[in-house]
C-alpha positions in Angstrom: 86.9 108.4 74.7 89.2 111.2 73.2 86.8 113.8 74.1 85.7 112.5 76.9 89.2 112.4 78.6 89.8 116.0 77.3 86.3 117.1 78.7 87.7 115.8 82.4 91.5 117.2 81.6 89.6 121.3 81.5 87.8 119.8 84.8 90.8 119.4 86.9 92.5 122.1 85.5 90.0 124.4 86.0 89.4 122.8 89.6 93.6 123.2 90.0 93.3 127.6 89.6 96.7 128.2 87.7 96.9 131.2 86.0 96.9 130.0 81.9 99.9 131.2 80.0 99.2 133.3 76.9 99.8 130.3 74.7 97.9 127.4 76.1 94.3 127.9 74.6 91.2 126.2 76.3 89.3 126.6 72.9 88.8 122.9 72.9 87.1 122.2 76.4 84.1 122.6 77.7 84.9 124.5 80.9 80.5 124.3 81.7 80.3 120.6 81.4 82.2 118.3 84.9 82.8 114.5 84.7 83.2 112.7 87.9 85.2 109.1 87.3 86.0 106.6 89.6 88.8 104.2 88.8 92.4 103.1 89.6 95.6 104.8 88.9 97.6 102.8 86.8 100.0 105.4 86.3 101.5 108.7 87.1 103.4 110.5 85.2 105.7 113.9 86.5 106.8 115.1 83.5 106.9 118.6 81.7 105.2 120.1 80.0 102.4 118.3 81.6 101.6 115.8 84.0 99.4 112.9 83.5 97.3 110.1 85.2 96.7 107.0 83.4 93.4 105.5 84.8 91.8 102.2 84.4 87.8 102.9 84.9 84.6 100.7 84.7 81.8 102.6 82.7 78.2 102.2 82.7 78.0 98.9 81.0 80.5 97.3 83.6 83.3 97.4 80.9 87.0 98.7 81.6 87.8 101.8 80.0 91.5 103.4 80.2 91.4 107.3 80.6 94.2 109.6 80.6 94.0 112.9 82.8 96.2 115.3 81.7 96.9 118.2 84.2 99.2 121.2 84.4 103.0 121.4 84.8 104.8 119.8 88.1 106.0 122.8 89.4 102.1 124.6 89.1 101.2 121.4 90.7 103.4 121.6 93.4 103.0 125.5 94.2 99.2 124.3 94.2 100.1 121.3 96.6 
């Protein structure tokens, strides 16, 4: 579920534009593979040096499955509306 949370954290960033600062590496995602999830917010968090949405998603075998989405910092977020 790690990976799988990371994989759809280089999504949305990706998705978002933001240019990357010199030390934030994407080494670790696979920027060619998307993930599409469906599910409901449980929580948001505004906070630096990232943002983050807790999720609550049902997965293939109709099982609950918590997923965090971690996304850029609030102000790139809010220049990016």
């Amino acid at each position: 579920m790690f990976r799988k949370t990371h994989v759809l954290a280089a999504g949305l960033l990706a998705l978002a534009g933001g240019a990357a600062q010199a030390h934030h590496s994407r080494a670790m995602f696979d920027l060619d593979k998307h993930v599409e999830i469906t599910g409901a917010v449980r929580e948001f968090q505004w906070t630096n040096p990232h943002c983050y949405i807790q999720l609550t998603v049902t997965n293939a075998k109709g099982e609950a499955e918590d997923w965090t989405v971690e996304m850029g910092p609030p102000h790139s977020l809010k220049e990016n509306g």
